[in-house]
N, C-alpha and C positions, 0 to 999 in steps of 0.2 A: 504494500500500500504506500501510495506515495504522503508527504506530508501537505498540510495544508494551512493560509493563513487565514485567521477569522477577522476580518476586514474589518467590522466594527471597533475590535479590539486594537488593532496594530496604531498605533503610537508613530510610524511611521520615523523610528530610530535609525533604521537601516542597519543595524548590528548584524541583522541573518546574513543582508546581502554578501559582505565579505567572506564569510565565512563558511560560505556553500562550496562544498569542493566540486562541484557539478554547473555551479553556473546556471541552477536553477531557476534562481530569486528574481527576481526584479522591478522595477515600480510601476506600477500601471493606475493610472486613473487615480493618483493623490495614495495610495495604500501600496505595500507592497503583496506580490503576489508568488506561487511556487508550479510551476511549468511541472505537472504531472508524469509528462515524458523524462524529462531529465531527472527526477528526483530518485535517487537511489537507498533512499531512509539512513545514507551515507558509511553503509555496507561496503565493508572492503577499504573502508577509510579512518573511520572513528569506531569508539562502542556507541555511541548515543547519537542522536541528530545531532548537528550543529547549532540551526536553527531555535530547537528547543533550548539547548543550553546557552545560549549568548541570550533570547530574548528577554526583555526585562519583564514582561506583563504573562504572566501565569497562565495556560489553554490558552496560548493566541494559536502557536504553532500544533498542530493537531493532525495526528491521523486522519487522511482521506478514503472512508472505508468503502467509494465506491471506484476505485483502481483496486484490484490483484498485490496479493504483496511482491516486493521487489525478486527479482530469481536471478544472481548472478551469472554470466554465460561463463 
């Protein structure tokens, strides 16, 4: 499952954006936003999301449980 940002929430810190080893993140429309296809729940990179650990407001960054979870090739 890829991660996702709860828009209302996001703070629009930009803390995840650097921190995505995938270049997932990005800002769209005043919020930031997480590109489903590139997100890898940062598998093969970290132990935890990035995203979740850098963000300062608590459930912003969230599992998207309508993506498959991630399957490394």
């Amino acid at each position: 499952m890829a991660y996702k940002i709860v828009g209302s929430q996001c703070t629009n810190c930009s803390a995840c954006e650097a921190e995505c080893p995938n270049l997932a993140i990005s800002e769209k429309g005043g919020t930031f936003v997480i590109d489903p296809a590139k997100c890898t729940e940062c598998i093969g990179h970290f132990d935890t999301a990035q995203c979740v650990a850098v963000c300062p407001v608590d459930n912003t960054c969230v599992i998207d449980t309508s993506y498959p979870r991630y399957q490394p090739a």
